[in-house]
KOLROSE-771694 format. One line per 5 residues: number of its first residue (from 0); their letters; for each residue z negated, x negated, y negated of C-alpha. Coordinates in nm, 3 decimals, decimal comma, padded with zeros to 5 digits, always signed. Layout:
<sites>
NUM = a = Z X Y  ...
</sites>
This chain:
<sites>
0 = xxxxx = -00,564 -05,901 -02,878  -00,414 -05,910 -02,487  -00,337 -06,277 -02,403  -00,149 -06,410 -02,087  -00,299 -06,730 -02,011
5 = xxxxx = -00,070 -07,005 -01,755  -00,203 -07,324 -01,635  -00,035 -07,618 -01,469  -00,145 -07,729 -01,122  -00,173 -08,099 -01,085
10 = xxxxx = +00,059 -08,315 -00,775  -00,095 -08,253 -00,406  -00,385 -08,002 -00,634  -00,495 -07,719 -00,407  -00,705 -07,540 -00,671
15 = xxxxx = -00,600 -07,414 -01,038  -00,774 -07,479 -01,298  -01,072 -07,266 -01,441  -00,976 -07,078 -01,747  -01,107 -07,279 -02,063
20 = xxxxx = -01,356 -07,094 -02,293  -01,247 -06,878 -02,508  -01,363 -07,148 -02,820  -01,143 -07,424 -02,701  -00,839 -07,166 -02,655
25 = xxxxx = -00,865 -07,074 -03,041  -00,898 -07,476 -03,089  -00,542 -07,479 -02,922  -00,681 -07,643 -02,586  -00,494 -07,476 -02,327
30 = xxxxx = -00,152 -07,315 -02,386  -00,199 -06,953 -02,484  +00,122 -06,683 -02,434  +00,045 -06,333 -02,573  +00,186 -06,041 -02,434
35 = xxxxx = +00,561 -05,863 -02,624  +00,428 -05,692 -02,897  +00,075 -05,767 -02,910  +00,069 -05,976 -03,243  +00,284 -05,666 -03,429
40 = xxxxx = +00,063 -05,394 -03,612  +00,024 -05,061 -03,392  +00,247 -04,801 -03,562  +00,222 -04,485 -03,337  +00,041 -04,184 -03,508
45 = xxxxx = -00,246 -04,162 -03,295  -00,436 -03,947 -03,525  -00,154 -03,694 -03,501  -00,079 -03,750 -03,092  -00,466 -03,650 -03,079
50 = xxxxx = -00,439 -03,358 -03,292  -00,140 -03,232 -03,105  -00,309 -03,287 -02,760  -00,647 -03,075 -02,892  -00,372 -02,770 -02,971
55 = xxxxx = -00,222 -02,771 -02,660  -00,500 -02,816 -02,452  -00,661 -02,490 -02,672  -00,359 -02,292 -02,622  -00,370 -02,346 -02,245
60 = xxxxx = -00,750 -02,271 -02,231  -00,644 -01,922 -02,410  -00,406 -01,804 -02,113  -00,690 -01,948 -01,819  -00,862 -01,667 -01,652
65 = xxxxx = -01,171 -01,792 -01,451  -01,231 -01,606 -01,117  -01,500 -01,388 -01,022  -01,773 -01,533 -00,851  -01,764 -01,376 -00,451
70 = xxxxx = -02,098 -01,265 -00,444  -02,095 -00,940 -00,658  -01,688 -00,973 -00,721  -01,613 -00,574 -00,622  -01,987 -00,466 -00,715
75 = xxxxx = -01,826 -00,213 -00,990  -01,537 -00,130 -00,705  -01,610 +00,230 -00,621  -01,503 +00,233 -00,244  -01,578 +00,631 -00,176
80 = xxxxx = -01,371 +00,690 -00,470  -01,069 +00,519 -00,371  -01,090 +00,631 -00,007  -01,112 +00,996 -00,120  -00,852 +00,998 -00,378
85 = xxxxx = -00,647 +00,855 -00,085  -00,722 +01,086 +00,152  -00,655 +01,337 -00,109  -00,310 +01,162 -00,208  -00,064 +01,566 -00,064
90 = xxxxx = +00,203 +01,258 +00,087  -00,069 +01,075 +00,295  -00,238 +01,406 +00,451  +00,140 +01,519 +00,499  +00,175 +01,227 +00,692
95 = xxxxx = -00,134 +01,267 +00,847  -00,049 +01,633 +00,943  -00,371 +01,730 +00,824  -00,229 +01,980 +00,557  -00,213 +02,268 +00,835
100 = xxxxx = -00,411 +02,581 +00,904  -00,757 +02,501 +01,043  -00,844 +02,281 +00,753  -00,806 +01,951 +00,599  -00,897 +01,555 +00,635
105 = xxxxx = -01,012 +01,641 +00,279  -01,243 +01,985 +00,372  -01,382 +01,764 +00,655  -01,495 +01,487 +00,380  -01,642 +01,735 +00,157
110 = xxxxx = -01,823 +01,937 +00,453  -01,970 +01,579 +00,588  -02,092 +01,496 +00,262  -02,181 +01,841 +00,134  -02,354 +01,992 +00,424
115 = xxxxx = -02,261 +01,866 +00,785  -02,520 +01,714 +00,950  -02,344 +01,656 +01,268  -02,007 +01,531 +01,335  -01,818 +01,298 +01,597
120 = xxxxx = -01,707 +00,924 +01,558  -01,411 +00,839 +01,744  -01,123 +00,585 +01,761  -00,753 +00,574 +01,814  -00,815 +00,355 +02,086
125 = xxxxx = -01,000 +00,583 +02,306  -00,790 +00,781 +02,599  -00,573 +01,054 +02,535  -00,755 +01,307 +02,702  -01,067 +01,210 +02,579
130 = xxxxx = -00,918 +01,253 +02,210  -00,808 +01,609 +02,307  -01,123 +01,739 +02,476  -01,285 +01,581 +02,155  -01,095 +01,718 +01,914
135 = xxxxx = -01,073 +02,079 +02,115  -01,436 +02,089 +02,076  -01,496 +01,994 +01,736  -01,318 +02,252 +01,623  -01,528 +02,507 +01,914
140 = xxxxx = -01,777 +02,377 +01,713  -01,676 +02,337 +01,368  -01,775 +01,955 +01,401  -01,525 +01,712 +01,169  -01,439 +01,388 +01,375
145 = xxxxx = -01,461 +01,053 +01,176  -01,205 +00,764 +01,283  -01,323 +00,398 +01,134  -00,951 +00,324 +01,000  -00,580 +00,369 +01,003
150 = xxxxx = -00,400 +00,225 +01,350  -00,300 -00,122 +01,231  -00,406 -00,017 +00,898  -00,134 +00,218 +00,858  -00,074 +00,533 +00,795
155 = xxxxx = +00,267 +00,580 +00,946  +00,116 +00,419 +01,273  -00,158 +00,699 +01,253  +00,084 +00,960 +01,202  +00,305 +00,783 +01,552
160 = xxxxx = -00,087 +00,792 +01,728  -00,171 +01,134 +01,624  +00,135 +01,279 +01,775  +00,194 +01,060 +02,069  -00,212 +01,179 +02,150
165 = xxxxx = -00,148 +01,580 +02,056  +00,217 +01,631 +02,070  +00,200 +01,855 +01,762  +00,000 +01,702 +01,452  -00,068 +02,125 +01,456
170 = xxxxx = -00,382 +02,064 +01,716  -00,482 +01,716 +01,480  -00,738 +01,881 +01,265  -01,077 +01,887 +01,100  -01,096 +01,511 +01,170
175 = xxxxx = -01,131 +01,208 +00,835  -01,028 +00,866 +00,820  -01,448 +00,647 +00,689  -01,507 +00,322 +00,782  -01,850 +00,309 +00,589
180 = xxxxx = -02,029 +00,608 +00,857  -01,971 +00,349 +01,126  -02,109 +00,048 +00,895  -02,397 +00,296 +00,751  -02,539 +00,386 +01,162
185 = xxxxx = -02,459 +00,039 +01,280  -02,215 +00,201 +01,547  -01,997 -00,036 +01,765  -01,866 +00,112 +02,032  -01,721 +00,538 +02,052
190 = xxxxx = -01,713 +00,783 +02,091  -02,062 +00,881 +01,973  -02,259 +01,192 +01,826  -02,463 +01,161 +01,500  -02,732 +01,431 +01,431
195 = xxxxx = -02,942 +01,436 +01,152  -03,195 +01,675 +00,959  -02,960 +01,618 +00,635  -02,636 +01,548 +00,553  -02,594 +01,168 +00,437
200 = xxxxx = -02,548 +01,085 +00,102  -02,282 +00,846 -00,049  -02,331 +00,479 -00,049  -02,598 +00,289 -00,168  -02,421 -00,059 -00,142
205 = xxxxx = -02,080 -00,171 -00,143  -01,935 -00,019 +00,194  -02,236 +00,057 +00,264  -02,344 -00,216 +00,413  -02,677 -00,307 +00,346
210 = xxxxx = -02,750 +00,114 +00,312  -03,111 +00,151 +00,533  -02,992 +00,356 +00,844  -03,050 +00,747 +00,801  -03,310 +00,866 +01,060
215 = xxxxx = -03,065 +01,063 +01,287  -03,006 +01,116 +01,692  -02,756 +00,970 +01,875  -02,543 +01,022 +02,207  -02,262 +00,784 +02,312
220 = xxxxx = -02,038 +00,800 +02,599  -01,753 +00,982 +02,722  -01,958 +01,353 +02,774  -01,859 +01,682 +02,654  -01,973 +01,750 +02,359
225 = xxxxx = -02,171 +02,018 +02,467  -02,350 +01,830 +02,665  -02,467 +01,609 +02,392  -02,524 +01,891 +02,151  -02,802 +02,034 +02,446
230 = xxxxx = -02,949 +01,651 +02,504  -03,007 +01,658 +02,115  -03,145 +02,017 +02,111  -03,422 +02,012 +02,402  -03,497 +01,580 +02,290
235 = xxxxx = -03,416 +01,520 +01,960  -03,589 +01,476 +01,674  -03,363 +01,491 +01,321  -03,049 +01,698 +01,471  -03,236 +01,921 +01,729
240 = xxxxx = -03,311 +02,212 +01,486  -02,914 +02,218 +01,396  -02,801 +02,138 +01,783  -02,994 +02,427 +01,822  -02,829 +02,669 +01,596
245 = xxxxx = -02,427 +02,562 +01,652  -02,532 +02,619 +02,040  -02,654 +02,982 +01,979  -02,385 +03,010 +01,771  -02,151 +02,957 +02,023
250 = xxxxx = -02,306 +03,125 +02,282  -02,310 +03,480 +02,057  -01,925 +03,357 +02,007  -01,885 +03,352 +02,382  -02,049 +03,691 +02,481
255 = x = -01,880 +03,903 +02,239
</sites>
């Protein structure tokens, strides 16, 4: 049982006195006080309060969801697939402008994927003119343009970018919208020309991200693309044979 134990302090004492044994308390040595309610029988149901407590405490468990651990969280997340059904969402390529003649964000994604083996990486950020004179030649040369993201991650920003760049979202064309091309060749600054023997496939890894980097040939700066089309013809190695052929292309193009 709780006890409350008091002791007197003696005239001009500085000290109390020790506590007494707990023997010579029983013996009545000592003045003993015990606490309200501590000599009464304990009525409360704590089998019940117990019982109760396990329920609740189960029921709660029930609703808990634990979180995913963050290494491997959006392993099943299939990236490509949400990007492309995006892309192909009719609203976001209308507000694109990349519904008109000359084809689609969407042909350019399946030509990359399906058979280009060349194509230009730009960025919203990049000079007007430079845009233009890209985007005029890509289409001279049947090349699709790849843009990491959205401006501000948006696409009615794009749509504001687009035509502030071209006027008329009418010359906007042939171009897609793939953060994981510039993850997959390491690329950091634009505008830059990949060239390789085959076109890439989709990702390995999440984003692609820890994807091995395709053996390809590369030109960055602000050049004609032309220009880098010839440096990857007469010098390179994985793109030269194709170079090659969109160059005589052209060319038989131009003299007829």
């Amino acid at each position: 049982m709780l006890r409350t134990l008091t002791f007197s302090l003696a005239a001009g004492t500085a000290l109390a006195a020790a506590p007494l044994p707990l023997g010579a308390q029983e013996a009545g040595e000592g003045v003993t006080e015990y606490a309200p309610g501590s000599t009464g029988r304990i009525t409360a149901p704590l089998a019940t309060i117990v019982d109760n407590a396990k329920q609740q405490g189960e029921a709660l468990r029930q609703t808990l969801r634990p979180l995913d651990a963050t290494e491997g969280a959006f392993s099943d997340v299939d990236f490509d697939g949400l990007r492309t059904r995006a892309l192909s969402d009719p609203r976001v390529r209308a507000l694109l402008g990349a519904d008109v003649a000359g084809g689609t964000a969407s042909e350019a994604e399946e030509q990359r994927y399906d058979g280009a083996t060349i194509f230009l990486l730009a960025s919203f950020s990049m000079p007007k003119e430079s845009l233009q004179q890209m985007m005029a030649e890509a289409r001279k040369y049947g090349l699709p343009i790849v843009f990491r993201g959205f401006v501000n991650n948006s696409v009615y920003d794009t749509q504001a970018a687009l035509e502030e760049t071209f006027g008329s979202l009418d010359d906007a064309v042939g171009f897609s919208i793939d953060p994981t091309v510039f993850t997959r060749f390491r690329v950091t600054s634009v505008p830059q020309v990949i060239a390789m023997s085959e076109a890439v496939d989709v990702c390995e890894t999440p984003g692609c991200e820890a994807d091995p980097v395709p053996l390809h040939d590369r030109v960055g700066g602000n050049v004609p693309v032309e220009f880098a089309l010839r440096l990857i013809a007469e010098q390179g190695e994985a793109g030269a044979v194709e170079a090659q052929r969109l160059l005589a292309q052209q060319e038989a193009a131009d003299a007829e």
